[in-house]
C-alpha positions as CSV (number, residue, x, y, z in Angstrom):
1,X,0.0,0.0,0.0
2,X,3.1,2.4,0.6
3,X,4.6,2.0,-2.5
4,X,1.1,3.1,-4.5
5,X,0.8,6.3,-2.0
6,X,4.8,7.0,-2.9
7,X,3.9,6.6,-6.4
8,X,0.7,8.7,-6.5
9,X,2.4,11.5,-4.6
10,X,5.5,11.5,-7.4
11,X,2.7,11.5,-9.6
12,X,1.7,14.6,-8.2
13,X,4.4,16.1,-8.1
14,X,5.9,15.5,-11.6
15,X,2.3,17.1,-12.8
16,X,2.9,20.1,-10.4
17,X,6.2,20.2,-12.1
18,X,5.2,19.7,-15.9
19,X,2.5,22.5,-14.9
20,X,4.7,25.0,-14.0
21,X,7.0,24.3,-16.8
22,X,4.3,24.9,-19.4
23,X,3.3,27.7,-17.9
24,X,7.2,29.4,-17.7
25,X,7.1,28.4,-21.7
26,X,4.1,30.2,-22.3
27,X,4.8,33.3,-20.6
28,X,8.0,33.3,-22.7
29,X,5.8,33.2,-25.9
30,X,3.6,35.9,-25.1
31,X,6.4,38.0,-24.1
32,X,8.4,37.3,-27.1
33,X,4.9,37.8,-29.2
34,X,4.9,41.1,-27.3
35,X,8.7,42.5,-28.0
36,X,7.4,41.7,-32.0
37,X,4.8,43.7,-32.0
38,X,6.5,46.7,-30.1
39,X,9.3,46.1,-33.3
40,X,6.6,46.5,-35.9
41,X,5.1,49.5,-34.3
42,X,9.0,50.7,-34.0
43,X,9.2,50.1,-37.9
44,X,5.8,51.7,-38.4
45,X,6.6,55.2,-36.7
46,X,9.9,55.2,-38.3
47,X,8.6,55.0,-41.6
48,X,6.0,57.7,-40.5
49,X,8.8,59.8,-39.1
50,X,11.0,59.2,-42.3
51,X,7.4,60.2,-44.5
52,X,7.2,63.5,-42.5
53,X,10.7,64.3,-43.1
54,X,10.2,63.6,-47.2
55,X,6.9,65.2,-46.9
56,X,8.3,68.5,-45.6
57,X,11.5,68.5,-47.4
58,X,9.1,68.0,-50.7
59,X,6.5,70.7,-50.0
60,X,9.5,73.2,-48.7
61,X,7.5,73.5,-45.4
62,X,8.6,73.6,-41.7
63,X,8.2,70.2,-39.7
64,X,6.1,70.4,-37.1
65,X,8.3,69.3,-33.9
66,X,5.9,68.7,-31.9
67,X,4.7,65.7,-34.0
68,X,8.1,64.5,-34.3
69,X,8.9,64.5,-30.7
70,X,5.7,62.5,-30.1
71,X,6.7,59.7,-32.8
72,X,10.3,60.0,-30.9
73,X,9.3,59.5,-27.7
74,X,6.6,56.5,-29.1
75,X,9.8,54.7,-30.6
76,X,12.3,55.3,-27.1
77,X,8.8,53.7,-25.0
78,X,8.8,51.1,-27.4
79,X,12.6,50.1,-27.0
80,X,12.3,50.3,-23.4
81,X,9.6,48.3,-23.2
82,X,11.5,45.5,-25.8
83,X,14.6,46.2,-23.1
84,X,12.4,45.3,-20.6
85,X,11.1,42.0,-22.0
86,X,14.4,40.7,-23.1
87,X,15.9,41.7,-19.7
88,X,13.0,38.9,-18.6
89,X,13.2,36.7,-20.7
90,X,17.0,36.8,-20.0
91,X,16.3,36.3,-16.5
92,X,13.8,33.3,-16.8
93,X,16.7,31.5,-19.1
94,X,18.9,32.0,-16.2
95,X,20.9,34.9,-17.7
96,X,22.1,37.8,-16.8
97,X,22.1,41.2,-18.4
98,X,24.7,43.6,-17.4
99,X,22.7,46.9,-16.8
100,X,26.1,49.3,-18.3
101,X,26.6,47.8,-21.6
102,X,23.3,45.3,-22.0
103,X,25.6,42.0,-22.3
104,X,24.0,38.9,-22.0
105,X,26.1,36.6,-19.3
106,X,25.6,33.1,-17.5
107,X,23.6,32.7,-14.8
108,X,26.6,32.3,-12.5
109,X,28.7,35.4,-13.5
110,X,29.6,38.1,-11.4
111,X,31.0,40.6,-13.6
112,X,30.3,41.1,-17.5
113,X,32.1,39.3,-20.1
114,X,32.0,42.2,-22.0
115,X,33.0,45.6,-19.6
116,X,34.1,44.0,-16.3
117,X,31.1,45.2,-14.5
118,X,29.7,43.5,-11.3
119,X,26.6,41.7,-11.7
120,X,23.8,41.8,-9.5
């Protein structure tokens, strides 16, 4: 009878396990789902920026700054969102990102590879 209990409980526990595991994988997905989209919004306000800047080149008119600082500052959200992801994804592969120079390390570094930094 105590070797059906043992069994049934690592049962358990390898399903708790398998669970969690999914669950880590798709929370990766969605995240790197989510740093596409923020890099086809990036290309999209680029080329709107870039059609702006040929538009008033073209017509000989002044740009109006105040709509290029707005697709600016949409573009720097949208790389420190992307940052921000792959800093967590990073993380959940069991890397580490040096916050100086954005190097990817091994989990069991303590200073960057790349500028000698000391890793959190």
């Amino acid at each position: 009878m105590k070797t059906w209990e043992d069994v049934a409980c690592k049962a358990k526990e390898l399903y708790g396990a398998a669970s969690r595991k999914v669950a880590d994988v798709a929370d990766l997905a969605k995240q790197k789902l989510k740093m596409a989209e923020n890099e086809k919004a990036i290309t999209a306000t680029m080329e709107a920026l870039g059609r702006l800047l040929y538009d008033s080149r073209h017509a000989a008119t002044e740009l109006d700054e105040s709509i290029v600082g707005e697709l600016v500052k949409q573009v720097d959200d949208l790389l420190a969102a992307n940052e921000e992801l792959q800093a967590n994804i990073d993380n959940s592969c069991g890397k580490k990102t040096c916050p100086a120079c954005g190097n990817v390390n091994p989990s069991d570094a303590a200073y960057c590879n790349n500028c000698g930094k000391k890793l959190d």
